[in-house]
N, C-alpha and C positions, 0 to 999 in steps of 0.2 A: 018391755019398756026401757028398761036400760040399756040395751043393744041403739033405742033409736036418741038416748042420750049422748052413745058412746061415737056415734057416727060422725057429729062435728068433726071432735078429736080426730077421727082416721083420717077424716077428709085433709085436715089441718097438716098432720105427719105427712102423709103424700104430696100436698102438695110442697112443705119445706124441700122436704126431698127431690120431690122433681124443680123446683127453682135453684136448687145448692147444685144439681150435677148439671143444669144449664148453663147454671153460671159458671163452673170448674171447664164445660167444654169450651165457654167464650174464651174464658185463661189463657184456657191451652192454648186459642188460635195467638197468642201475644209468647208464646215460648220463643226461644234465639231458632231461627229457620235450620241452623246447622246442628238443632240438637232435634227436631222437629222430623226434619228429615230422613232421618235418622230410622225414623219408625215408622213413619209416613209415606207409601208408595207415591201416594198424588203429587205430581209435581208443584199444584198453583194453589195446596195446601195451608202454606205459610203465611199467616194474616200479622204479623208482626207489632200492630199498633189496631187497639179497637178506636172503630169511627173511620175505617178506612176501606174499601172495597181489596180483592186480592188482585193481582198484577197491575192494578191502575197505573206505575211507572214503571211497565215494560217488563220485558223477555231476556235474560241473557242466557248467556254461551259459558262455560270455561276457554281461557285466551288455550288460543295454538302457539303458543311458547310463554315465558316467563316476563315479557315485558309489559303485561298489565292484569290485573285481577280477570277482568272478564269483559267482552262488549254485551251495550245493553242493543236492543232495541225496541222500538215503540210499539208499533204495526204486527200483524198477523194475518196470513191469506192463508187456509186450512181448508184443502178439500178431501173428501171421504169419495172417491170414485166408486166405489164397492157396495154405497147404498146413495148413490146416485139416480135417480129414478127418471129427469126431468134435464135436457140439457138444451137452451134455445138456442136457436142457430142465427140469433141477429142479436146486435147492439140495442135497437131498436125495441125495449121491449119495459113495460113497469117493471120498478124495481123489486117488487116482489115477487117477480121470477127469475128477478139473475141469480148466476150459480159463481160469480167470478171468474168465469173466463168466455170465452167468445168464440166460435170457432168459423174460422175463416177460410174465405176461396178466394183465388187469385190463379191469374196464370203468369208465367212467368219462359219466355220464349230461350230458347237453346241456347242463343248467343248469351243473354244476359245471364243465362244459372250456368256457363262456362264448361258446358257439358253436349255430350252430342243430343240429348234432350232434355226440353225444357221440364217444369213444373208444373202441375196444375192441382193448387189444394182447393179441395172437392170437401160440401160438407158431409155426402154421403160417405167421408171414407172415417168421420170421426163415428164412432158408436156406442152405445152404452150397453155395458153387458152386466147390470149388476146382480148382487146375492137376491134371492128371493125373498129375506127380510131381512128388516133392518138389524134383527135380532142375532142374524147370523151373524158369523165371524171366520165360515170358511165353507168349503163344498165349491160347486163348481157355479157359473154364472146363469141368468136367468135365460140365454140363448146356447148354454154349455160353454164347458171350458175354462179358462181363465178367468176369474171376475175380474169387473173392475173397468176402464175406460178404453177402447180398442181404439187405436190408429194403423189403419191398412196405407200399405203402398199396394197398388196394384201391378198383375204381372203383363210381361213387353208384349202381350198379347192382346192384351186391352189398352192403348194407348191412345191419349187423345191427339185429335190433330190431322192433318193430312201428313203424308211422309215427305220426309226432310224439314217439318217444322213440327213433329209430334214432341208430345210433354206427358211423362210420368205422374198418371192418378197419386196423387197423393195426399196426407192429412194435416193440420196444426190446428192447435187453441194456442191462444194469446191470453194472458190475464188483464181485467177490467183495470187494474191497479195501471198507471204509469206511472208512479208520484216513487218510485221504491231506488233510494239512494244509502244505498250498504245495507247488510242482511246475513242473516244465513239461511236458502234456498237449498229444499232437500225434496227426490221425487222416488218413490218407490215404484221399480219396474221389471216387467217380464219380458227381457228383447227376443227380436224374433231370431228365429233359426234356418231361415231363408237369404242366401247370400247376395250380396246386390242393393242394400238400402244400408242407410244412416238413417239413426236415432240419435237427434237431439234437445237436450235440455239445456237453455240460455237465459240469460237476462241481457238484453238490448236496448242500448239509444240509440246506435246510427254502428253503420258498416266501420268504423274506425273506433268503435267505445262497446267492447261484447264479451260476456265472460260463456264462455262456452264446453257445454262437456258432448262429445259426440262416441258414438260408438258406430261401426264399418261393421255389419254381418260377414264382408269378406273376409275379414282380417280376424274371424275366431280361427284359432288352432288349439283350440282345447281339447282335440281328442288325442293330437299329438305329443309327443313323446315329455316335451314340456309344458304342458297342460298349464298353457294358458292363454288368457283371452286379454287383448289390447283396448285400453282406451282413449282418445285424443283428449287434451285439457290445453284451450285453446284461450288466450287472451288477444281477441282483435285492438289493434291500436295506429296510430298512424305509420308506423311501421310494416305494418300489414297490408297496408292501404298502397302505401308505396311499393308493393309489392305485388301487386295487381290483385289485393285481397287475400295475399296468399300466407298463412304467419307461418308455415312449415318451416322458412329458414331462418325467422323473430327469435329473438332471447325468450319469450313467452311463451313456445309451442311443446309439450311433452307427450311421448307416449309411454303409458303407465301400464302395465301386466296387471288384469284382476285374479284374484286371489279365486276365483269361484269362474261356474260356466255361467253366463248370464243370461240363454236362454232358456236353459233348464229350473229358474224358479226367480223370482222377485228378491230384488234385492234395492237398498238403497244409496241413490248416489246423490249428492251434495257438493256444498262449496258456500265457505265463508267470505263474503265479502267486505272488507275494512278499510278507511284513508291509509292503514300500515300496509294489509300484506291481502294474497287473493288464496286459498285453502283449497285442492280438493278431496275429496273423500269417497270410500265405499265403502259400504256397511259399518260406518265409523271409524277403521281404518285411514288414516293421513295416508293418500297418493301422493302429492306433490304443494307444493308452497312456491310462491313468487312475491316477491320486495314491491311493493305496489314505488319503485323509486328506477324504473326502467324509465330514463329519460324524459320525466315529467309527464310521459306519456299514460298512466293509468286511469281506468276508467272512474271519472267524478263528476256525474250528472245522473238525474233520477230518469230512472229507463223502465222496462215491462218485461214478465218473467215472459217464458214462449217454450213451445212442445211443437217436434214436428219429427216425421217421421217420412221422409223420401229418398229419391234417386233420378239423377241424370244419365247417368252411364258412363260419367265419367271414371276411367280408369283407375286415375291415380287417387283417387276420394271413392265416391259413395260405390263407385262398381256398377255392375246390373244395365239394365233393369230388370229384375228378379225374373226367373222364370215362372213363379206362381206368386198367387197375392201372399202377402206378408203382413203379418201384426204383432204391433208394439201394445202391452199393456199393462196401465197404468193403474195401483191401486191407491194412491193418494200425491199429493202436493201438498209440502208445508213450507211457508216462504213467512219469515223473519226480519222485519225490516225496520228502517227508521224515513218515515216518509218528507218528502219536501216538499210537501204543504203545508202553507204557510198558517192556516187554521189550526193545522192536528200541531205545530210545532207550537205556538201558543197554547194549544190546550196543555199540551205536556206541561210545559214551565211553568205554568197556574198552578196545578195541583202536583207537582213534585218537587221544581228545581229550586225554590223558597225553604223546603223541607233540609234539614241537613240530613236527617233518618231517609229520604226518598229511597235510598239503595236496598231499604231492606221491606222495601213495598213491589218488589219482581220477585218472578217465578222462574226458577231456569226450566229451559229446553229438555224436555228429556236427553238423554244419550240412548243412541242408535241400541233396541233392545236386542240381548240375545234370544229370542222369538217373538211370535206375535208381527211377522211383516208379510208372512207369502200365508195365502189361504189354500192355498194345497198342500200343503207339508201335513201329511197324517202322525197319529199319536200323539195330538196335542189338542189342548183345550183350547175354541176362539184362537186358531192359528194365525189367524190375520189383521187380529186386535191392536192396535196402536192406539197410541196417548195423542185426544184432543185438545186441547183448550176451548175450542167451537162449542162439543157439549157439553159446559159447564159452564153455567150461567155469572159465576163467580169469577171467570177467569177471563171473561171476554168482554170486559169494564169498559165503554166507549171505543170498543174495536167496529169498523166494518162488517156487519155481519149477515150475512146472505141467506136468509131462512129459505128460501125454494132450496138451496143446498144439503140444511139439515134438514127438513121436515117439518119447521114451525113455520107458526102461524106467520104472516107478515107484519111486524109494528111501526108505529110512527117515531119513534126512538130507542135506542138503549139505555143500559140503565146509568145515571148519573155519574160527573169522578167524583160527587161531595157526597154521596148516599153515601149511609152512617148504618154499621152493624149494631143492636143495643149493648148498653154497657152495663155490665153487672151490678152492679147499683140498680139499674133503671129495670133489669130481669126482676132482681130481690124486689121493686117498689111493687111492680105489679103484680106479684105473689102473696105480699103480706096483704093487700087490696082485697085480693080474689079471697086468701084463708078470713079478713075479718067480715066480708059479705057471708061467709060458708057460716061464719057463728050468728051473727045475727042473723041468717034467714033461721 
């Protein structure tokens, strides 16, 4: 009998308790993000103000030099190639099966791709090779080999066309997004080891507006003596144009020696794009920098990220065409941006630019991890794990977001920028509620 007197009471002690350490964990999320983080591997952790969703005003970067705290941006396009299961081959399809990107066919005749042959992107050459579940984080792909997204060029034996007007089988996806005006765009990749094709990662308007990172299989010597491997870091601009499209002789043309062999494992290559300066990068490492102040001429119009992966034959560029098929493959795209749309730029300034506190409602970017990017690297745990914001429902506050990509259901919207976390007061109300129903039942 007194055990069933004594019951309220326990009820009553558990429950303060579990409302005091609810409340302590909401606290926490209102701690300074720079003491926060500190202890906090999550990057989109930081809830800085309760009654406010996490990154609702944006993504940044630390600046690439000292001339300003950090850029923000608004936008995020996050693909997971690796547990990619589902990739449609037209524009044309509900939106609850887009993945963000598109992958496209076109052919493109000799004269015009400035080569002794032309192009022809094929969708049969983009593929999807992912992990066997979602759960994985490394091993080899659902077809072997590599996981992750395969783009083949094909070899000079398969060509399409009649001869003297044949075009090199080849692949690309474009992203859904065109609205992306500055950013920072990062793609983690396994190049191929077949000499004769270019692999490139771009964001494009038009042939004169193109920030461009390409890699040439001819041009690896990394077994040689100076073991290393070249990459182009290309800014098209009317200079180039003038040029007969050519920016090798442009103030904006470099080539950079990477630090690693790029087709012996996955690595990540990047590039910040700013109204200051244009950035590129591998595996976090700064390659090169350019003064966005070359003649007025830098790229400042909302363009589409793009992945392509072929060869003309021509000599002095891509080489080839390979003598056997060749594949590029990709285990993720994370592209950072601020879009120019003229909707999503309203929404932003609604619920942040009023705030004077908005700066400390972002989450930054991770930094390029030291593991966690190639899923073939043994001795490690989920070697191919990388930080999303996509799966965390917390972090992807009125972003664009592609459920055929991750695995969710399809919905009719996401979730609000005015959704409100409870506030500890309103925890504590409805705990003393719950403890004085426990005494009077």
């Amino acid at each position: 009998m007194q055990l069933f007197f004594l019951l309220p009471s326990v009820l009553l002690g558990w429950t303060i308790m579990f409302g005091l350490a609810y409340a302590a964990l909401v606290r926490a999320r209102s701690m300074p993000c720079a003491l926060r983080l500190a202890t906090l591997a999550d990057p989109c952790a930081c809830v800085p103000e309760i009654g406010h969703p996490r990154c609702e005003c944006g993504y940044t970067i630390n600046a690439t030099d000292g001339s300003s705290p950090y850029a923000l941006f608004t936008d995020f396009l996050e693909t997971d190639f690796m547990h990619l299961y589902k990739l449609p081959d037209s524009i044309d399809i509900p939106a609850s099966e887009a993945v963000g990107w598109a992958v496209q066919a076109y052919n493109i005749t000799p004269s015009a791709a400035r080569g002794p042959y032309g192009k022809a992107a094929e969708i049969d050459n983009v593929v999807l090779n992912p992990l066997p579940s979602r759960k994985a984080w490394g091993g080899e792909g659902q077809l072997g080999g590599a996981p992750g997204l395969q783009v083949w060029v094909r070899s000079q034996q398969d060509l399409l066309g009649p001869v003297g007007d044949q075009m090199t089988r080849s692949g690309e996806i474009d992203s859904l997004r065109r609205d992306m005006r500055y950013g920072s765009f990062r793609v983690s990749m396994k190049m191929s080891n077949v000499s004769g094709t270019c692999a490139a990662f771009f964001w494009y308007r038009n042939d004169s507006q193109e920030i461009d990172m390409e890699y040439l299989s001819r041009q690896n010597i990394y077994e040689n003596s100076n073991g290393s491997s070249p990459i182009n870091l290309v800014v098209q601009s009317p200079a180039s144009a003038d040029a007969n499209y050519n920016a090798i002789n442009t103030s904006t043309f470099r080539v950079e020696n990477l630090p690693f062999k790029p087709s012996a494992g996955y690595h990540e290559y990047r590039f910040d794009w700013t109204p200051e300066r244009i950035v590129f990068f591998a595996d976090g490492q700064r390659l090169q920098e350019f003064e966005n102040t070359f003649d007025g001429d830098a790229p400042d119009a909302p363009g589409t990220l793009m992945l392509n992966h072929w060869s003309t034959g021509n000599e002095g560029w891509s080489g080839g065409p390979p003598a056997q098929d060749a594949v590029l493959t990709l285990s993720y795209v994370k592209a950072y941006f601020n879009s120019s749309n003229a909707t999503r730029e309203n929404e932003w300034r609604n619920a942040c630019a009023r705030d004077r506190n908005w700066t400390g409602r972002t989450c930054p970017i991770p930094d390029f991890p030291a593991q966690g990017i190639d899923p073939q690297r043994t001795g490690l745990e989920d070697p191919g794990k990388s930080y999303f914001f996509m799966y965390d429902d917390y972090c992807n506050v009125n972003q664009t977001m592609y459920p055929a990509a991750t695995g969710g259901e399809p919905s009719s919207g996401g979730p609000s920028l005015t959704s409100h976390s409870p506030t500890t007061w309103s925890l504590l109300g409805w705990t003393a509620m719950f403890s004085l129903f426990l005494l009077g039942g």
